[in-house]
Residue frames relative to the residue before (quaternion, step in Angstrom):
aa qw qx qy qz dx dy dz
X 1.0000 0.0000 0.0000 0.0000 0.00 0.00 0.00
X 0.2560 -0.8686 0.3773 0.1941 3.37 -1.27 0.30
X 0.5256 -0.7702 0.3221 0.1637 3.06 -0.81 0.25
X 0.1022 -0.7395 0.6614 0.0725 4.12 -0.48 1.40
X 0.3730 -0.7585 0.5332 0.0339 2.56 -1.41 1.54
X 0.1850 -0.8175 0.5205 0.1631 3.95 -0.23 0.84
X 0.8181 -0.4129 0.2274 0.3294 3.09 -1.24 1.81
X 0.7757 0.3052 -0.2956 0.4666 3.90 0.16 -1.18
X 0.6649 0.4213 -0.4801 0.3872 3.88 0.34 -0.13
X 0.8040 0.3018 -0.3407 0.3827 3.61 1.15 -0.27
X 0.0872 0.7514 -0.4626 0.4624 3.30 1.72 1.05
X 0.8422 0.2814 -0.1068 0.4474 3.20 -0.03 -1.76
X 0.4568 0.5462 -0.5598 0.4238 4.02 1.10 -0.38
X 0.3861 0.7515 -0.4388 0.3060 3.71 1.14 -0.39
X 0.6511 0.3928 -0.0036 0.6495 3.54 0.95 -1.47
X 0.4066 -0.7701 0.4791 0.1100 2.78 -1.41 1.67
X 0.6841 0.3141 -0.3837 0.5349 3.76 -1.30 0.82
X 0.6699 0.5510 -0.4005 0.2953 3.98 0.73 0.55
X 0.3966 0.7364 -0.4602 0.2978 3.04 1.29 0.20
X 0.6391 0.5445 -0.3899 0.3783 3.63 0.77 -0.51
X 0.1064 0.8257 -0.3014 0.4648 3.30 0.88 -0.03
X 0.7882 0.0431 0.0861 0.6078 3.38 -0.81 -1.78
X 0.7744 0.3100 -0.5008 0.2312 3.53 0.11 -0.35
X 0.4898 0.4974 -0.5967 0.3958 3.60 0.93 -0.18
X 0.7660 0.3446 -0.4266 0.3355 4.31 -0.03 -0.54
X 0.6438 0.4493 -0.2528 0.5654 3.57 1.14 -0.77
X 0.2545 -0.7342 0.6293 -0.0091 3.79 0.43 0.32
X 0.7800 -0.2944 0.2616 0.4863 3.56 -1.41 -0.48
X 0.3616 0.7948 -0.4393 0.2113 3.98 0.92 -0.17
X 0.5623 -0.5964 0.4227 0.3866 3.32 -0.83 0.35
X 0.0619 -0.7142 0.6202 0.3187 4.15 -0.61 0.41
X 0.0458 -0.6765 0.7196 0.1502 3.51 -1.78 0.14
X 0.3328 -0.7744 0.5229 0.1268 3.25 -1.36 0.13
X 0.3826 -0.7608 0.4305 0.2991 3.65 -0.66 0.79
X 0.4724 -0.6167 0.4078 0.4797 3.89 -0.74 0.50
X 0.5458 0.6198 -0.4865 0.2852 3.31 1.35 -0.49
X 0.4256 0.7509 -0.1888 0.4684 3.23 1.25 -0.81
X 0.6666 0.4422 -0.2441 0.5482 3.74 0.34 -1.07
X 0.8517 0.2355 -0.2801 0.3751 3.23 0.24 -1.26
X 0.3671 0.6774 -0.3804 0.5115 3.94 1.28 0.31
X 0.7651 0.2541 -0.2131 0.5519 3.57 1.16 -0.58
X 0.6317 0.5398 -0.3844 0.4023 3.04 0.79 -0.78
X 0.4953 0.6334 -0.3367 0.4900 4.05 1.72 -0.74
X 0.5008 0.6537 -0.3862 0.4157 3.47 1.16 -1.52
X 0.7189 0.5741 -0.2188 0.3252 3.73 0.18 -2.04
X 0.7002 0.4671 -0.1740 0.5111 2.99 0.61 -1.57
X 0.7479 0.3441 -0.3454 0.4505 3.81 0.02 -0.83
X 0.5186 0.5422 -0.5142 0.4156 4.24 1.17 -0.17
X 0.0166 -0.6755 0.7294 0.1065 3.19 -1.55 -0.22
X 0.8203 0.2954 -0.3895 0.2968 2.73 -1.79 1.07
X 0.7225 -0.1212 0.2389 0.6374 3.94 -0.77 -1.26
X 0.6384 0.5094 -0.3704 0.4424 3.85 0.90 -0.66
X 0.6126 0.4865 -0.3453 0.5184 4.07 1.01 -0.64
X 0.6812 0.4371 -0.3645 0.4606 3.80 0.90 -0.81
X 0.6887 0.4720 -0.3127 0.4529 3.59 0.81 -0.34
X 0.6858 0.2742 -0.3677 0.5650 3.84 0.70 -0.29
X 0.6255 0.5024 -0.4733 0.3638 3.59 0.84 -0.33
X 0.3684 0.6591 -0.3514 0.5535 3.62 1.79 -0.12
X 0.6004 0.6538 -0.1733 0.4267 3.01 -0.01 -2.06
X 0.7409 0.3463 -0.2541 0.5164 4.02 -0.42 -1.98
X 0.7744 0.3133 -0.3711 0.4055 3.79 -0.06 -1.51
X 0.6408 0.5494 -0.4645 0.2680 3.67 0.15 -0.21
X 0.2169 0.8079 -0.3822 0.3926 3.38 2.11 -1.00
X 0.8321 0.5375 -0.0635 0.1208 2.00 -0.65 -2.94
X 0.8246 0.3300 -0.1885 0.4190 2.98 0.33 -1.81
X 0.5375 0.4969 -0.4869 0.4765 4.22 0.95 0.31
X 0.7772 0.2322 -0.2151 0.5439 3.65 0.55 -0.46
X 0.4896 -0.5988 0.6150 0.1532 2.79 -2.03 0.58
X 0.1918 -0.7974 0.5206 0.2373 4.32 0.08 0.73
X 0.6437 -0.4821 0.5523 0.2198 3.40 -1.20 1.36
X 0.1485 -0.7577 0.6231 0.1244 3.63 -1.05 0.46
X 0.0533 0.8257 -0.4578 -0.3254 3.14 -0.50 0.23
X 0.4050 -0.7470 0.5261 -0.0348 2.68 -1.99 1.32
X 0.6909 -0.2805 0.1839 0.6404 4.08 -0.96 0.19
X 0.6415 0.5620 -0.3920 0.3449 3.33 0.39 -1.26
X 0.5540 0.6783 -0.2160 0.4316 3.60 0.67 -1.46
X 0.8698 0.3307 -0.0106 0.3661 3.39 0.21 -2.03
X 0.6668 0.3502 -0.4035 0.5195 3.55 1.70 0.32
X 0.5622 0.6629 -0.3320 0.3663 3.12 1.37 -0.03
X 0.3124 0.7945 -0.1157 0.5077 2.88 2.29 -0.93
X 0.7918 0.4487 0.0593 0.4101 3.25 0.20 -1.77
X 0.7135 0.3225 -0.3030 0.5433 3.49 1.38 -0.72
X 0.5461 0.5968 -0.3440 0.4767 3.41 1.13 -0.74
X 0.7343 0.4921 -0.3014 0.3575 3.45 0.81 -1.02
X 0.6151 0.6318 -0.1836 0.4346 3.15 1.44 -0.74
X 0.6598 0.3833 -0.3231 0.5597 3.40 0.77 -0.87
X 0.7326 0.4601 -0.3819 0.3252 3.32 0.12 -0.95
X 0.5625 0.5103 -0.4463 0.4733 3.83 1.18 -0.70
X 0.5914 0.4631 -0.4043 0.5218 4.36 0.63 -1.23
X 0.7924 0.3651 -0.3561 0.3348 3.57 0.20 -0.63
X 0.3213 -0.8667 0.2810 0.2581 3.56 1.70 -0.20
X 0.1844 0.7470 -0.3516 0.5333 2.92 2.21 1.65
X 0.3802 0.8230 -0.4107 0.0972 3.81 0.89 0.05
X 0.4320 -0.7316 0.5220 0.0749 3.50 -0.60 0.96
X 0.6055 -0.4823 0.4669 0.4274 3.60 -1.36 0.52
X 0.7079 -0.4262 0.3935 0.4030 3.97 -1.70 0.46
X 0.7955 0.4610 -0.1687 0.3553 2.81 0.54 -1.81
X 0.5910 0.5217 -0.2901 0.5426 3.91 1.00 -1.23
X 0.7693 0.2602 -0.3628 0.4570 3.91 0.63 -0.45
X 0.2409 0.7086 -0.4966 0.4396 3.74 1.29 0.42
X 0.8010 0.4479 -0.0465 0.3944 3.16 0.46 -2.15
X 0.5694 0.6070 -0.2623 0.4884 3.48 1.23 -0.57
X 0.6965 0.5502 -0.1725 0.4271 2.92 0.48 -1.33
X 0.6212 0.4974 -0.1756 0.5796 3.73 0.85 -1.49
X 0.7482 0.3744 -0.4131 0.3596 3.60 0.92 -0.51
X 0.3863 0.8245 -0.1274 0.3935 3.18 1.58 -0.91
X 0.5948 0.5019 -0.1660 0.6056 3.37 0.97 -1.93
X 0.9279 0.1953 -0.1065 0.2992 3.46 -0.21 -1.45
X 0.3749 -0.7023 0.4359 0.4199 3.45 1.26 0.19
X 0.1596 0.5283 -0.7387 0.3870 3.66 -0.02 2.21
X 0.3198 -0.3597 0.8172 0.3172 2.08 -2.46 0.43
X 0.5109 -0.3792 0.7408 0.2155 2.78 -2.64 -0.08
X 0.2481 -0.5719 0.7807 0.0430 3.19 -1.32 1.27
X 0.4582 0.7426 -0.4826 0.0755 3.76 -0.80 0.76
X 0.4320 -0.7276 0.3540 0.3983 3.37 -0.86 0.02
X 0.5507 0.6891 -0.1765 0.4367 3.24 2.33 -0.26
X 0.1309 0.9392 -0.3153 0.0377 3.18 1.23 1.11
X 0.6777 0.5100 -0.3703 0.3789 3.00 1.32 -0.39
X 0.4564 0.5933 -0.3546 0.5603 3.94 1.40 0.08
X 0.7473 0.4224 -0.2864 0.4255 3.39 0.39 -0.79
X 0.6342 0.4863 -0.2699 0.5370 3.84 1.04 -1.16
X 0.5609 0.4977 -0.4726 0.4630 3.69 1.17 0.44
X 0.5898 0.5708 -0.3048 0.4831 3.80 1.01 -0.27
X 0.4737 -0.7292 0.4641 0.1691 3.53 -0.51 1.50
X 0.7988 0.1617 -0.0391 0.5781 4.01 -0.86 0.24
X 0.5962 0.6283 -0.3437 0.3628 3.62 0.88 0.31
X 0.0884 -0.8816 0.4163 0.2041 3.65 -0.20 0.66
X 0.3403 -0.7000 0.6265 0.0413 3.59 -0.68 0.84
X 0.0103 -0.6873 0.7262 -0.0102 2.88 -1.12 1.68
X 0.5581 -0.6738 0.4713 0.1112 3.78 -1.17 1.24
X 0.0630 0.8095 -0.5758 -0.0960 3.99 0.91 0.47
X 0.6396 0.5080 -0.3123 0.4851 4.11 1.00 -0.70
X 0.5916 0.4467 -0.4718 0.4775 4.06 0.98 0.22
């Protein structure tokens, strides 16, 4: 199975000596990435300045160009929609963007790599890897 990575775990790959981390949960697994994701980093770039924007703006395209970003598609956006639903009746709602990423995992049968476990472990049928345990 593979593995979508959510925006904060490749935040911190940012900072040196964190890779280990993801590879002890994500092991040999494939990693993907959500576009929701892209544009979360790509926001990152833009909102640095100076020597700190040239380095994550490094940093994102180097990301980028190892993974392919998930689109989301119908498939995506009704899965969306149920996830979004239960969790609102159950009065468990998550950020837009984290239930974007859920969802997309959901759709394709990912785990989440994250460090935001307690948001994610609110998302039925959704597995939740723990990179911060």
């Amino acid at each position: 199975m593979a593995v979508l990575i959510d925006t904060d775990v490749l935040v911190e790959l940012e900072r040196p000596g964190s890779a280990a981390a993801l590879e002890r949960v994500a092991g040999d697994e494939e990693r993907a990435i959500s576009v929701i994701t892209v544009s979360e980093l790509l926001h990152g770039v833009l909102r640095a300045t100076g020597a700190r924007r040239a380095r994550r703006s490094a940093f994102v395209e180097h990301v980028l160009t190892g993974m392919n970003p998930i689109p989301i598609t119908e498939h995506v956006a009704r899965v969306h929609a149920g996830v979004w639903a239960e969790l609102a009746e159950r009065g468990q709602a998550i950020g837009a963007h984290d239930l974007w990423i859920a969802a997309t995992g959901v759709a394709h049968d990912l785990a989440v790599a994250t460090g935001n476990v307690a948001d994610f472990e609110r998302v039925p049928g959704l597995r939740v890897l723990d990179v911060a345990a």
